[in-house]
N, C-alpha and C positions, 0 to 999 in steps of 0.2 A: 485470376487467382486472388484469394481472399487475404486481403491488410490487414496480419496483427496486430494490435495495440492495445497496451492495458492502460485503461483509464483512470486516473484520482479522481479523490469521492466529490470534488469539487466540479465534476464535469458526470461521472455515471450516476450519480443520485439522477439528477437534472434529467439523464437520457432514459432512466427507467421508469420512474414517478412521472404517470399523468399529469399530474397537479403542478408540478413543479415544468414540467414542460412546455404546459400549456401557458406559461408566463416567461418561458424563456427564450433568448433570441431564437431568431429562423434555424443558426447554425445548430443546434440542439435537437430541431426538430430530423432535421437532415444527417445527421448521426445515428441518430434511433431509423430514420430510413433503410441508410446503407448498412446497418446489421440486421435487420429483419430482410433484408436482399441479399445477407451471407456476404457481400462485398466487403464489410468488416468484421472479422474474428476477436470477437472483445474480453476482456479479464480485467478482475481489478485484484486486490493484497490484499492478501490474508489480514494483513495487519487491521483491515479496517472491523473484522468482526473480534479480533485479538486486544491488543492496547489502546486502538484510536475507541473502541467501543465505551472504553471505562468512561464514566463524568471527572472532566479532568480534575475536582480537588477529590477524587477518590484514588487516582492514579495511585502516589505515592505510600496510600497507607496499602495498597492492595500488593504492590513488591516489595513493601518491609516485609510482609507477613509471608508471602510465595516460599511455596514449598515445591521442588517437584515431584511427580509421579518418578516412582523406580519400575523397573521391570526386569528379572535375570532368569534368560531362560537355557535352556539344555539339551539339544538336542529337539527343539521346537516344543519342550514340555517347558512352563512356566514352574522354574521354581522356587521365583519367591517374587511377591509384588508387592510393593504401599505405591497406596494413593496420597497425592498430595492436592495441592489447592486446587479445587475447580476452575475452571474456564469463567471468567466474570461473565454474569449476564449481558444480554444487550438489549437494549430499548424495543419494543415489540415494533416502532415505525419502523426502524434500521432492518427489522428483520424481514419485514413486508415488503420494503426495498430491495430486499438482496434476493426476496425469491419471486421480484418482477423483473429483476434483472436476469436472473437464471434463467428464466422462463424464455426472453430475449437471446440468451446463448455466454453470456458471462459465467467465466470460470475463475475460480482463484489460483494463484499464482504464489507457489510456500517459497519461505527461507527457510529451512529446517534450524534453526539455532537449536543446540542442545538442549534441552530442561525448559524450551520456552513455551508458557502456555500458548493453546490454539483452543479455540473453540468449536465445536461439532461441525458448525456448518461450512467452515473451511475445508475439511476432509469430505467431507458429505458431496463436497459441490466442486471438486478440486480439479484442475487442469489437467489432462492429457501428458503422458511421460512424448514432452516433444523429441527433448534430447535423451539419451541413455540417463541413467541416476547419477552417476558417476561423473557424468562429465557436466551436469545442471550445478551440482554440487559443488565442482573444483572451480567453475564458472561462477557461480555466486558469492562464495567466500574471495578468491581471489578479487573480484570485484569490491565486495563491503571495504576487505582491509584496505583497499584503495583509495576510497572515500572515509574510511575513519583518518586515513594517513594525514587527508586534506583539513581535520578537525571537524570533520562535519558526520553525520549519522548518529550511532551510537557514541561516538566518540566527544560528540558537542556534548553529549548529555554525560560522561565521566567526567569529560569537563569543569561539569558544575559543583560535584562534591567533595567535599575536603578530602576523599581517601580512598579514590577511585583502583589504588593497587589492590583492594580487599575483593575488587571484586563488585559487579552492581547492589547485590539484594544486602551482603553485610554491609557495605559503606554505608546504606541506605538507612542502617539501626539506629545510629544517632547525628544524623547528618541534619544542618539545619534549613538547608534551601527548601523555602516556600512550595508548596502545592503549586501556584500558577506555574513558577519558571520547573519546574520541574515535569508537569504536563507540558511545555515550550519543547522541553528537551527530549521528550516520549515522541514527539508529532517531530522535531528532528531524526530522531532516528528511525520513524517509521519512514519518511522520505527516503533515508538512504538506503532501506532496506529495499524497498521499492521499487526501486532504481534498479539496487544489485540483482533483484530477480527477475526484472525485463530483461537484463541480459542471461543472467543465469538458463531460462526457456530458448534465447535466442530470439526474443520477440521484435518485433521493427521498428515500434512508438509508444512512447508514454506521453499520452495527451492530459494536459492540467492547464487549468487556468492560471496557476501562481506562475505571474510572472518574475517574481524574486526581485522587484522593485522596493520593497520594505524589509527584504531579508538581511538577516546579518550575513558577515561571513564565515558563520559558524551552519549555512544552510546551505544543504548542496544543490539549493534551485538561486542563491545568490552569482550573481551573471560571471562573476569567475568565476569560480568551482563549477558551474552546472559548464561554463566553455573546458573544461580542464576535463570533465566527464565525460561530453560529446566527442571530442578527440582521442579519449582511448578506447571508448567502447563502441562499436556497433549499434546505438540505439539512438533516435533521433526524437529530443522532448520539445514536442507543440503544444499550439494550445488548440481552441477545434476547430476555429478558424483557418489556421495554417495549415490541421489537417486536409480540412475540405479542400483545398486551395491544392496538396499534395495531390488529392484524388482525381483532382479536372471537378468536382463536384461544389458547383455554387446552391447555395440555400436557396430555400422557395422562396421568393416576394410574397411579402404579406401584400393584399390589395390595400389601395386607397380606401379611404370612406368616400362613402355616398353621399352625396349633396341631396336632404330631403326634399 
């Protein structure tokens, strides 16, 4: 039977990109093994072609200005729609990555937040209804508010604004925290998100390299909050080493060098 696991970008770039492989440990190589073997069922987050895609001193000015799309329809006839802000672009490497990873067998994995932008290739390329809609849904929200509970997710990032009752995109209008910490608290919350929809699917591992060794306790990969996470939810975060180790699967030996 095939091991679910949605991987962070710090681990699936690595296992889709040749180039990147071919410099990375043995463990790497032997991940991309055991998915081309169908022994791993791999996904990554939405998030990564969504917000982590922006250049982070773009983040900020890109959800001052976020508008969403409306849509009101009647009886399956659309009777009234505006468009609002597009999908930011993403980097054309990112995108050649994500359709070497598809190619591989990666799917994305949504949090459906209301009004929150997604970009095409999220939908285009999207994971299988493992669970019912309904119950992915009540599964992933109950999970977020869990993790904002703890101060970490989106919640590290309201955090940061003087007027986070208004709401994200208004606080946002005259708020002065810096582009960097504010991309800080975008890559917070995409973590929690993350998280909340590896359970959401019902999936069995989120593999990442962050070991939450330099995290605040405003991250939910910070060694408490991620222990506080593992404890109520069903999902077990490795890195790919510990993967492998779960599988009975040790990495190839590089050989020695040759003595001329």
């Amino acid at each position: 039977m095939s091991t679910t696991v949605v991987f962070d970008s710090n681990v699936w770039e690595q296992v889709a990109d040749e180039a990147k492989r071919a410099v990375a440990p043995p463990t790497i190589q032997a991940l991309h093994d055991l998915i081309s073997m169908k022994a791993i069922t791999p996904f990554f987050f939405e998030g990564i072609v969504n917000l982590e895609a922006i250049p982070k001193k773009a983040r900020k000015a890109y959800l001052q200005r976020y508008k969403p799309s409306i849509k009101m329809s009647v009886d399956n006839t659309v009777e009234h729609e505006s468009l609002g802000t597009p999908p930011a672009g993403i980097p054309e490497y990112l995108e050649t990555t994500v359709k070497k990873a598809v190619a591989l067998g990666f799917r994305f994995v949504h949090l459906p937040r209301i009004a929150a932008p997604r970009h095409l290739l999220a939908d285009q390329y999207k994971a299988p209804e493992i669970l019912p809609l309904q119950v992915r849904l009540d599964r992933g929200f109950e999970c977020l508010r869990y993790i904002e509970s703890l101060g970490c997710g989106k919640g590290a990032l309201m955090a940061m604004l003087e007027n986070p009752q208004n709401g994200l995109v208004p606080a946002l209008q005259d708020d002065s925290i810096t582009e960097k910490k504010f991309a800080q608290g975008v890559a917070e919350w995409m973590d929690g998100d993350a998280l909340s929809a590896t359970y959401a699917y019902g999936l069995e591992y989120f593999c990442t390299s962050d070991q939450g060794a330099g995290a605040g306790t405003s991250s939910i990969f910070h060694p408490s909050k991620r222990a506080l996470y593992v404890q109520n939810y069903n999902v077990k975060i490795v890195t790919p080493d510990e993967l492998l180790a779960i599988l009975h699967t040790a990495p190839p030996e590089v050989p020695a060098p040759q003595e001329a």
